[in-house]
PyMOL CGO cylinders between C-alpha atoms (Angstrom):
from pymol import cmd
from pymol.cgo import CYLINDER

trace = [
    CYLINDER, 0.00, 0.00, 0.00, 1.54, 3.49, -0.83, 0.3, 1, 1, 1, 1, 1, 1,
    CYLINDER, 1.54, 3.49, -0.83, 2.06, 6.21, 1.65, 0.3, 1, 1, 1, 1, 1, 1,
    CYLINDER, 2.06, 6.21, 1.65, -0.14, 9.05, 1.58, 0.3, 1, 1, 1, 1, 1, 1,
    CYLINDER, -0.14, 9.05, 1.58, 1.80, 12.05, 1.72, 0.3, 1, 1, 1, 1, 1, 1,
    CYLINDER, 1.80, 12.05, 1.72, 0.05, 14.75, 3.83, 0.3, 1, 1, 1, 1, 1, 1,
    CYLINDER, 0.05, 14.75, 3.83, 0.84, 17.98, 1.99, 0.3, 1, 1, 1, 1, 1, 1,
    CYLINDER, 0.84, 17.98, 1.99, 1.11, 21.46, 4.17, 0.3, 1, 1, 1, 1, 1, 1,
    CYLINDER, 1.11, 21.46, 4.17, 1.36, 25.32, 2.69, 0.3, 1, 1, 1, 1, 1, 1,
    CYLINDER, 1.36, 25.32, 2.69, 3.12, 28.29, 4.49, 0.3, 1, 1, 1, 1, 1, 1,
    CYLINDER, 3.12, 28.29, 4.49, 3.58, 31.43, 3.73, 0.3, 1, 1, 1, 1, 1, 1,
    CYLINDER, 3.58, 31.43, 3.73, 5.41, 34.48, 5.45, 0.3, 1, 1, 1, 1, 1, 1,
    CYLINDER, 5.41, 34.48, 5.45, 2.77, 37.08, 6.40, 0.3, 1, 1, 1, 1, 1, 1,
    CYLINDER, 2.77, 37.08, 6.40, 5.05, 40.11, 6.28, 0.3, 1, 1, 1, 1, 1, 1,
    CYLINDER, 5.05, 40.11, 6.28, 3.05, 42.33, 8.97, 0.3, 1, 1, 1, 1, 1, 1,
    CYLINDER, 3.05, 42.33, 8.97, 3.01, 39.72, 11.55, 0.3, 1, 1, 1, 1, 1, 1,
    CYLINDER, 3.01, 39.72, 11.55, 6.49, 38.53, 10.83, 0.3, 1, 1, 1, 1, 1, 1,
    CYLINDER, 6.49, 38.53, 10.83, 5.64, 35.01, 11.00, 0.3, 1, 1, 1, 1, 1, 1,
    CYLINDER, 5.64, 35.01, 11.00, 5.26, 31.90, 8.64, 0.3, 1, 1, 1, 1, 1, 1,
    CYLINDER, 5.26, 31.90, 8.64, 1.75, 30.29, 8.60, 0.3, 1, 1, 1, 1, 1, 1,
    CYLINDER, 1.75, 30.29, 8.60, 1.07, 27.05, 7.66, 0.3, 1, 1, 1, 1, 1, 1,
    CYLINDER, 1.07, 27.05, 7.66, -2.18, 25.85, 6.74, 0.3, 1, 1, 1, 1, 1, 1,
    CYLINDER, -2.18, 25.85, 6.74, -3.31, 22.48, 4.95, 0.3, 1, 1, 1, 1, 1, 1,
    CYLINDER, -3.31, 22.48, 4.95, -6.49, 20.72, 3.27, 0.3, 1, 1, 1, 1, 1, 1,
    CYLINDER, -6.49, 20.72, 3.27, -4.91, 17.38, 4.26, 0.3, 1, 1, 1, 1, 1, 1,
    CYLINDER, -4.91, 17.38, 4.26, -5.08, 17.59, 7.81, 0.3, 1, 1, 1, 1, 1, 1,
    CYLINDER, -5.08, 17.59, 7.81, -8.18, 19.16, 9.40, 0.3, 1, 1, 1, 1, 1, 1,
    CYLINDER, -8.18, 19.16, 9.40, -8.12, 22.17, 11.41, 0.3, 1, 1, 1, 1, 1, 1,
    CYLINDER, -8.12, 22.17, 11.41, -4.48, 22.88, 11.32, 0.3, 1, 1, 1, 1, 1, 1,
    CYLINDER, -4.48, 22.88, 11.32, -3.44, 26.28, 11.50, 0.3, 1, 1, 1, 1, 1, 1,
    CYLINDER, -3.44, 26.28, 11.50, -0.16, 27.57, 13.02, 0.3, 1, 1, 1, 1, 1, 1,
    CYLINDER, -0.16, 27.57, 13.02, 2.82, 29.63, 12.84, 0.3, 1, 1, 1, 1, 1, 1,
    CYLINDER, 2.82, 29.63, 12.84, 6.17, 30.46, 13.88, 0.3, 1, 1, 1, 1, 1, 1,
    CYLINDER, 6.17, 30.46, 13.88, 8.86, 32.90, 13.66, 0.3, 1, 1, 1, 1, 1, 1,
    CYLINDER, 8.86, 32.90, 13.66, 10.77, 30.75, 11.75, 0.3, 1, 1, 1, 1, 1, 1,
    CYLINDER, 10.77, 30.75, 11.75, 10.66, 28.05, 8.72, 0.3, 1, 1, 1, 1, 1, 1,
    CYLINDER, 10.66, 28.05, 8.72, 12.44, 25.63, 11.45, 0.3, 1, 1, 1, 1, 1, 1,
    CYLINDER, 12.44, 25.63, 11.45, 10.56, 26.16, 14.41, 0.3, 1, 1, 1, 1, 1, 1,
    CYLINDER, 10.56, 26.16, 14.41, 7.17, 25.79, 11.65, 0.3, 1, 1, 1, 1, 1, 1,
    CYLINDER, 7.17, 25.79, 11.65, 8.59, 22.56, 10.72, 0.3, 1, 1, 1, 1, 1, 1,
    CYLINDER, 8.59, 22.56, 10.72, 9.07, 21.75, 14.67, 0.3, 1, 1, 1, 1, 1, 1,
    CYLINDER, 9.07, 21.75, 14.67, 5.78, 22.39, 15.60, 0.3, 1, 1, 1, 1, 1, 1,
    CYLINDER, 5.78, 22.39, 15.60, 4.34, 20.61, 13.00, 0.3, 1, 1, 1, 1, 1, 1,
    CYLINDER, 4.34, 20.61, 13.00, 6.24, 17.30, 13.79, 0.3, 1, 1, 1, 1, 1, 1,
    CYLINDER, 6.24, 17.30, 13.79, 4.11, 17.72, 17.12, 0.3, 1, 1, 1, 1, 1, 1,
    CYLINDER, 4.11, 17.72, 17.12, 0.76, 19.32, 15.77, 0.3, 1, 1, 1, 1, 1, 1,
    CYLINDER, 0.76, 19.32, 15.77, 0.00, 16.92, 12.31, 0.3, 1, 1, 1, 1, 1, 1,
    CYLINDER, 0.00, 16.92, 12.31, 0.32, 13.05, 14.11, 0.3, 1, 1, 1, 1, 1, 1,
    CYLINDER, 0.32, 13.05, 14.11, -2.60, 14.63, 17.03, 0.3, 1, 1, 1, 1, 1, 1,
    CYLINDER, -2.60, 14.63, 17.03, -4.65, 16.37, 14.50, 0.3, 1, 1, 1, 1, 1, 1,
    CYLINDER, -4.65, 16.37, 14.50, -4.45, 12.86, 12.07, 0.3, 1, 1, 1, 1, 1, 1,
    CYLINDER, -4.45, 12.86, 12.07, -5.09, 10.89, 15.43, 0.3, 1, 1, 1, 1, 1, 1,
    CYLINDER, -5.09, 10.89, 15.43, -8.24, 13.72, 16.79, 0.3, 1, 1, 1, 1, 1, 1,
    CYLINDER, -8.24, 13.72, 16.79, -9.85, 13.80, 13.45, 0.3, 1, 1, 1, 1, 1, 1,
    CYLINDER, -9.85, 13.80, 13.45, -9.57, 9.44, 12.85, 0.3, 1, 1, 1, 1, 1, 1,
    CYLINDER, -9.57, 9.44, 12.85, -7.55, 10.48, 9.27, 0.3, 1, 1, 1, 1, 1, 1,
    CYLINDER, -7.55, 10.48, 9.27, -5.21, 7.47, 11.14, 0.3, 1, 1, 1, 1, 1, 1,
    CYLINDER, -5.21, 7.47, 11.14, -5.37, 4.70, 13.83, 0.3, 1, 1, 1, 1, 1, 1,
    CYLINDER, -5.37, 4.70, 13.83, -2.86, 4.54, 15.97, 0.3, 1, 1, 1, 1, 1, 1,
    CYLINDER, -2.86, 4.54, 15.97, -1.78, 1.19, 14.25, 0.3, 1, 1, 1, 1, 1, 1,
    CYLINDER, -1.78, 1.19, 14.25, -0.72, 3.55, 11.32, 0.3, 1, 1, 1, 1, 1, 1,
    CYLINDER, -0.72, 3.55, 11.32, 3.08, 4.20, 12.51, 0.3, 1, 1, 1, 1, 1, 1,
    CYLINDER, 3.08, 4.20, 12.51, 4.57, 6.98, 11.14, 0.3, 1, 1, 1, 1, 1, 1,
    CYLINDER, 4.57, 6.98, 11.14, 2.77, 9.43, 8.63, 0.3, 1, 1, 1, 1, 1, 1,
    CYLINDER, 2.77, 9.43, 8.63, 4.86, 11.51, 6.15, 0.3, 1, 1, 1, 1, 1, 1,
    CYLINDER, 4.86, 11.51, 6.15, 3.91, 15.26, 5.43, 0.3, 1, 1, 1, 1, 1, 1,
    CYLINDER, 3.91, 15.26, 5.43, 5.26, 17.56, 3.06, 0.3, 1, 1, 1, 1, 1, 1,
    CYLINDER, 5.26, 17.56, 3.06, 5.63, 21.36, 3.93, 0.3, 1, 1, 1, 1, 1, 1,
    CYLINDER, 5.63, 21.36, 3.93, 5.95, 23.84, 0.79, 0.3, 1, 1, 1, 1, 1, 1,
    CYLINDER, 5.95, 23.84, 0.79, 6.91, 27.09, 1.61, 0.3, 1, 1, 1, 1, 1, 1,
    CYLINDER, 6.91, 27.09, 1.61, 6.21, 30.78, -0.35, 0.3, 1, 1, 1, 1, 1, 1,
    CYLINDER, 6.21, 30.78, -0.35, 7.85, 33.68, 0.28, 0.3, 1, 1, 1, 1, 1, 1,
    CYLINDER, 7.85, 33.68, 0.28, 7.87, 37.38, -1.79, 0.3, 1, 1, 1, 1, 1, 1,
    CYLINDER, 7.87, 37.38, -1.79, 10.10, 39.90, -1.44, 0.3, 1, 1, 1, 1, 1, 1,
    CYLINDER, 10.10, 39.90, -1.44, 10.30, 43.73, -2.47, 0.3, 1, 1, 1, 1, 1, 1,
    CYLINDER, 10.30, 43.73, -2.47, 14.32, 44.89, -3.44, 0.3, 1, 1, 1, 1, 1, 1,
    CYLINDER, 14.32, 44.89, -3.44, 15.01, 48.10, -4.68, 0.3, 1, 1, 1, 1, 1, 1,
    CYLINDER, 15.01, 48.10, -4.68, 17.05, 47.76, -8.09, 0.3, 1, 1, 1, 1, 1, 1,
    CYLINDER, 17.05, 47.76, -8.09, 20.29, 50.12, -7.84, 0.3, 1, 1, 1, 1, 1, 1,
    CYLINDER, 20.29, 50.12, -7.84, 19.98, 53.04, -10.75, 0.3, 1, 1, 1, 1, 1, 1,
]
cmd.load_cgo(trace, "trace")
């Protein structure tokens, strides 16, 4: 059987200065952090009890595998 891979989104939201990672995979998560690595952190901890809460997974599953894509947009000024 293949492994589904549980894909996440996050984007850096400029006025808040934090990256926010949402998903249509895994039900109800929202979060964020200062940084892509504490994101990526958190979400270790946050996906496997939101999979587990919402029965996406038994416990019986083992590990699950989730993919976190990130966007970010800058604004440089270009040197006359």
């Amino acid at each position: 059987m293949a492994q589904i891979i549980y894909k996440v989104e996050a984007f850096w939201d400029a006025e808040a200065t934090v990256w926010v990672a949402t998903s249509e995979d895994v039900p109800g998560l929202v979060t964020e952090a200062g940084t892509i690595e504490t994101l990526m952190q958190k979400l270790q901890c946050i996906i496997p009890e939101l999979v587990l809460l919402n029965r996406v997974v038994t416990p019986e599953s083992g590990s699950i595998t989730f993919q976190l894509t990130s966007h970010r947009q800058e604004v440089v000024e270009v040197a006359p």
